[in-house]
N, CA and C atoms as a LAMMPS dump frame, in Angstrom:
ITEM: TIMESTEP
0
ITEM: NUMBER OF ATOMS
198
ITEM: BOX BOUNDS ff ff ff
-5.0000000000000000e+02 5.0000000000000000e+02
-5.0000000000000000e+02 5.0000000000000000e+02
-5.0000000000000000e+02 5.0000000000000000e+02
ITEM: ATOMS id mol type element x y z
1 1 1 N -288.442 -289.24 48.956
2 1 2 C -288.847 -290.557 49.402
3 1 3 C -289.928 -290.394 50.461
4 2 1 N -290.698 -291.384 50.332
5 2 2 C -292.085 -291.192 51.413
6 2 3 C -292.089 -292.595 52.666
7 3 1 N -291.881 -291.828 53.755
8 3 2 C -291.879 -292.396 54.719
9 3 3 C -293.017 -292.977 55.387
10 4 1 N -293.045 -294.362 56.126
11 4 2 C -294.712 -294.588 56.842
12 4 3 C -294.335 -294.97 58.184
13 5 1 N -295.438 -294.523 58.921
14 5 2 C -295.371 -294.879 60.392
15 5 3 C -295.118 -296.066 61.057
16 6 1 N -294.599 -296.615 61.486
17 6 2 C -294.394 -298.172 62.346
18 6 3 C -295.407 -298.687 63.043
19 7 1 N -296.163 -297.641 63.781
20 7 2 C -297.395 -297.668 64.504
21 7 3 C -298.537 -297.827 63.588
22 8 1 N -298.739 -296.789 62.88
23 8 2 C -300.04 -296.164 62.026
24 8 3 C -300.333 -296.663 60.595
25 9 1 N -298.835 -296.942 59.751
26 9 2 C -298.478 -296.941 58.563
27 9 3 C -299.195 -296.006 57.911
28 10 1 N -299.478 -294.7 58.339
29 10 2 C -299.52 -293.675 57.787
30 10 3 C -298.367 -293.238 56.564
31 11 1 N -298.722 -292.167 55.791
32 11 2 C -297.347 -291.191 55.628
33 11 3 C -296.576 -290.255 57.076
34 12 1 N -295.82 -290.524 56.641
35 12 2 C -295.242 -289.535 58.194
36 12 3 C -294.73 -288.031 56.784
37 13 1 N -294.876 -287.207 58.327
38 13 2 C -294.967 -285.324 57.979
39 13 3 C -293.315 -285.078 58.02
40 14 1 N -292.409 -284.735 56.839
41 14 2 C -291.069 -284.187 56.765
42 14 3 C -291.18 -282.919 57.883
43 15 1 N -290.706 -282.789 58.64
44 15 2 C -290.351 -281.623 59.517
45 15 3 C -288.944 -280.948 59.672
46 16 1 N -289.3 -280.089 60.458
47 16 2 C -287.613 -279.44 61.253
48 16 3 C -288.021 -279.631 62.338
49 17 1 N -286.708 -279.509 63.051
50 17 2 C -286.546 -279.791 64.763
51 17 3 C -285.225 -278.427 65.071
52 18 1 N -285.486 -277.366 65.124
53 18 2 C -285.066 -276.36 65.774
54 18 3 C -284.087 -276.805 66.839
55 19 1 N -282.89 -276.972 67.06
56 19 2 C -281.887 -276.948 68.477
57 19 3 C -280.96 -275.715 68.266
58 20 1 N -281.538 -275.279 69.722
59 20 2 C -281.244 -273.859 69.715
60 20 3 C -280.699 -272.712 69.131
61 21 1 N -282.156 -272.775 67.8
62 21 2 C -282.433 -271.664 66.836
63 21 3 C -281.109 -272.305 66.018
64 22 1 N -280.846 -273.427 66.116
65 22 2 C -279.579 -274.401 64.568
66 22 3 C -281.476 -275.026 64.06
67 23 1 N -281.954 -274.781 62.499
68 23 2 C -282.363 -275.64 61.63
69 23 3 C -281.806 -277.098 61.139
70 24 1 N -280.43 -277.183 61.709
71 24 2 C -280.021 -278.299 60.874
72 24 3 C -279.068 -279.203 61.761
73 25 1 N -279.427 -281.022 62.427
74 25 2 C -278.629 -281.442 63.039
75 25 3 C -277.85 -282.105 61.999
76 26 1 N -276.41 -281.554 62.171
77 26 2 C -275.387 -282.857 61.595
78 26 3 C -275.156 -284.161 62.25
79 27 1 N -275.146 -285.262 61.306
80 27 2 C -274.695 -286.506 61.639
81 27 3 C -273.804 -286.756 61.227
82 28 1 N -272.731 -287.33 62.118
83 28 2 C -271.155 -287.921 61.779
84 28 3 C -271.044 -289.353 62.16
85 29 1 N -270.323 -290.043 60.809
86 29 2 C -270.058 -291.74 61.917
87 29 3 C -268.7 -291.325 62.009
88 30 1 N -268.313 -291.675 63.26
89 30 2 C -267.186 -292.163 64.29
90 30 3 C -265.973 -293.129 63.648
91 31 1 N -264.945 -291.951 63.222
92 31 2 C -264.542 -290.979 64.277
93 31 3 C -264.993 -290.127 63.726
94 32 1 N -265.429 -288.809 64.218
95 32 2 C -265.551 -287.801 64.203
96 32 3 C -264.641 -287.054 62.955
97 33 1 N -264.633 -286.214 61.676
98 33 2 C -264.255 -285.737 61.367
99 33 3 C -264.604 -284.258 61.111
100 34 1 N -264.364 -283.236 61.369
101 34 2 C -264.991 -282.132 60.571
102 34 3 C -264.255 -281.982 59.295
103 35 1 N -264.89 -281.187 58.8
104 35 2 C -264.985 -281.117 56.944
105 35 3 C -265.452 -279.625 57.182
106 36 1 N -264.501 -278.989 56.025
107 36 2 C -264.774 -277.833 55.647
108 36 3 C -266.1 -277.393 55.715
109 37 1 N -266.779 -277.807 54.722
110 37 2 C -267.88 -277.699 53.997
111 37 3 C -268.671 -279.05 54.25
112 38 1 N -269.512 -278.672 55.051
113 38 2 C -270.671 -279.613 55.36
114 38 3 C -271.626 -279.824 53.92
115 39 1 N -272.2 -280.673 54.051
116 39 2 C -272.593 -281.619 52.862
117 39 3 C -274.388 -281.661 53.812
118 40 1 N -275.257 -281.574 52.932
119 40 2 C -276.633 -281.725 53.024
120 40 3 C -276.894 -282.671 52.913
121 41 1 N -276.574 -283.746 52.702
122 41 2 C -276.282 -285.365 52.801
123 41 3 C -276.182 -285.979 54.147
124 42 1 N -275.669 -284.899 55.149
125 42 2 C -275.218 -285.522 56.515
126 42 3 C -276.422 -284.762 57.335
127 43 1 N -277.427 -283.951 57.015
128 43 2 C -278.212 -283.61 58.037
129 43 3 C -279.707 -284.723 57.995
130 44 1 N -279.875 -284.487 59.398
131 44 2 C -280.933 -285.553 59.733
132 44 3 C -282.312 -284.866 59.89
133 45 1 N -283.301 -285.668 59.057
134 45 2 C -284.462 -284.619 59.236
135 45 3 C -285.152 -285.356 59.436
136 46 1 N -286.348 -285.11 60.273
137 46 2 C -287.539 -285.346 61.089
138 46 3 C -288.781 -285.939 60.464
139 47 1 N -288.932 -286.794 60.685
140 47 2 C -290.807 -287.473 59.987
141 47 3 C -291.635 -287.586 61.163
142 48 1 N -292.396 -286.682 61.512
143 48 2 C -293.231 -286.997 62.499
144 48 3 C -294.525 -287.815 62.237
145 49 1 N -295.342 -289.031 63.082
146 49 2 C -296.594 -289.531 62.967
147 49 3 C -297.583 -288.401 63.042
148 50 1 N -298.516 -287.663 62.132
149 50 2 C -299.873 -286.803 62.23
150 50 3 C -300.861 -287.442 62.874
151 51 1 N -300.943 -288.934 63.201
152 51 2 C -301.773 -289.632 64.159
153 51 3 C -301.369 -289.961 65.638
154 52 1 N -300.086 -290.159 65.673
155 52 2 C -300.299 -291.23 66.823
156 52 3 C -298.805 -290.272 67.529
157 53 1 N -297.814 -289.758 66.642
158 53 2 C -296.726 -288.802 67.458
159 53 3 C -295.581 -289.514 67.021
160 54 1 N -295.703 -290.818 66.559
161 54 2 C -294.45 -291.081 66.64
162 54 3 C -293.238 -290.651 65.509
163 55 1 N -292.127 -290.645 65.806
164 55 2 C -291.044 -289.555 65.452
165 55 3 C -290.104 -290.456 64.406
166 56 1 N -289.374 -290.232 63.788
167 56 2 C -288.378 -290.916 63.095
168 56 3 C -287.175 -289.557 62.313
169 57 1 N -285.835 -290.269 61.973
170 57 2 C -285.017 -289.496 61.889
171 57 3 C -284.612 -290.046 60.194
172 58 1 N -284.328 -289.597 59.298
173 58 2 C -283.925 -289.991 58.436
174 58 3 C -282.899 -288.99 57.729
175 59 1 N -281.757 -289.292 57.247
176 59 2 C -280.676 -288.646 56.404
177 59 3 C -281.128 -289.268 54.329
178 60 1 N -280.646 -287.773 53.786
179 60 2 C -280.508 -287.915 52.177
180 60 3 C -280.138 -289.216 51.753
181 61 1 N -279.174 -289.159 52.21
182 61 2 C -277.794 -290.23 51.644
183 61 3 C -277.439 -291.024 52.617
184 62 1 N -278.165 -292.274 52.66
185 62 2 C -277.291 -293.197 54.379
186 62 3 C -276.129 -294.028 53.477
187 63 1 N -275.873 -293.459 51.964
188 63 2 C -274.933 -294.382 51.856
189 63 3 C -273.315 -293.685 51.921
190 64 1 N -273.507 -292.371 52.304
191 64 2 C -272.081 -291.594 53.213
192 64 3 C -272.018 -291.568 54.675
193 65 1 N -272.706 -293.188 55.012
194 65 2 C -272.222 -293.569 56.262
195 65 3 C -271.796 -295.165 56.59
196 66 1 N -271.676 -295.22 55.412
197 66 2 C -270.641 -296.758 55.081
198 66 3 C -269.368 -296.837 55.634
């Protein structure tokens, strides 16, 4: 899926965001469960603006947070 800027309405750039040397933030809705086996569905990845900076977060699947 192709994302656009809010600012720019550019395409925004799919990235990583490195936290400390982890490639991958998990997202959980509340409560909190851990799960064996994490699911690539729940990580949140990065669209950065190539013009203007601005950032956005987007997950695979926002519909395993119903």
């Amino acid at each position: 899926m192709e994302y656009f800027c809010a600012n720019c309405n550019i395409a925004l750039t799919k990235c990583i965001a490195p936290v400390q040397g982890i490639r991958e933030l998990l997202i959980y809705k509340p409560p909190i469960k851990f799960r064996e086996s994490q699911n690539q569905d729940d990580i949140a990845i990065p669209f950065v603006c190539c013009s203007c900076g601005h950032i956005e977060w987007y997950v695979e699947n926002p519909e395993n947070f119903k």
